[in-house]
N, C-alpha and C positions, 0 to 999 in steps of 0.2 A: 485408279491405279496409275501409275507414273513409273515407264520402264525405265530403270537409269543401269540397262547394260550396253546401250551401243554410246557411253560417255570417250570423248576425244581431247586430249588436250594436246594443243603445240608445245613442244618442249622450245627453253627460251636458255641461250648460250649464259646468260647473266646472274639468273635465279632462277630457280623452281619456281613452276607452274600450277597453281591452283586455283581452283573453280568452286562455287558452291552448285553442288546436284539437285538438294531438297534443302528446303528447311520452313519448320514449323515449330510449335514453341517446343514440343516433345523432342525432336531429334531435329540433326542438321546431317546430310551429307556432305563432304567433300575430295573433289578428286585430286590428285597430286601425279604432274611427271616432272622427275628430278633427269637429270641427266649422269654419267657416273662422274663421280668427286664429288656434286651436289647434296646441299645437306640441307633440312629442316631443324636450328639452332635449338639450344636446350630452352625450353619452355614448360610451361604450368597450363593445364585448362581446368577451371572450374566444377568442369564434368565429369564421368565417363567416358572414355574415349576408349573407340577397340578400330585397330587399322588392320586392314584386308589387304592383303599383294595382288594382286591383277598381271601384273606381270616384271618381269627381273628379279633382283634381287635388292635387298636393303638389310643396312646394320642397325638395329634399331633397341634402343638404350631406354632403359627406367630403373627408377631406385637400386641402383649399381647395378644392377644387371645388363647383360648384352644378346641379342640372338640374332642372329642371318636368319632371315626369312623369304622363301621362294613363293613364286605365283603358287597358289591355294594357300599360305599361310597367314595366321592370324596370331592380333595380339592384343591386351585390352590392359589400360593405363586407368589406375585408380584418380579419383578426383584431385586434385592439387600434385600429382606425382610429376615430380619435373621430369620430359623424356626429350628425347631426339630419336633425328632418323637421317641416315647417310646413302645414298646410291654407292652401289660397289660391283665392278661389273659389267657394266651398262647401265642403260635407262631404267629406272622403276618407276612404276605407276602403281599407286595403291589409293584403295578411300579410308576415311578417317570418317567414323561416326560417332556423332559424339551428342550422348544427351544427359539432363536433356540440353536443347538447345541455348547456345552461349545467348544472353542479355543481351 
């Protein structure tokens, strides 16, 4: 087992912050802290991908859709769905899992 709830990352004035937590060929963790105005640009993953909020808030975008999502909430991007995600707020910190895991 491999606990990945005490994950830390330094938020960085420049760009968002992110880490990879796990990764094996089935799934990949990864953690994100954005700071507010920080954005994750519109992108595609090959995969699966479902993001968890850990804490703050984020405005987070797929296939024209938008929702604010707060610490406990969740969301899950079909494979090639171009999405983003914005800090709004404050700081958000959320994981991104995504399988299976990218090539």
């Amino acid at each position: 087992m491999k606990d990945l709830s005490g994950w830390s990352l330094s938020a960085r004035p420049e760009r968002p912050t992110s880490a990879i937590l796990h990764d094996e060929p089935n799934v990949r963790v990864v953690g994100f802290h954005l700071l507010e105005g920080q954005k994750v640009p519109p992108h595609r993953n090959a995969s699966t991908v479902i993001v968890q909020v850990v804490e703050g808030q984020g405005l987070f975008r797929g296939d024209g859709q938008e929702v604010v999502l707060h610490a406990g909430g969740t969301a899950a991007y079909a494979p090639g769905e171009v999405h983003s995600i914005d800090a709004v707020d404050g700081p958000l910190r959320f994981l991104a899992i995504i399988s299976p895991a990218p090539g």
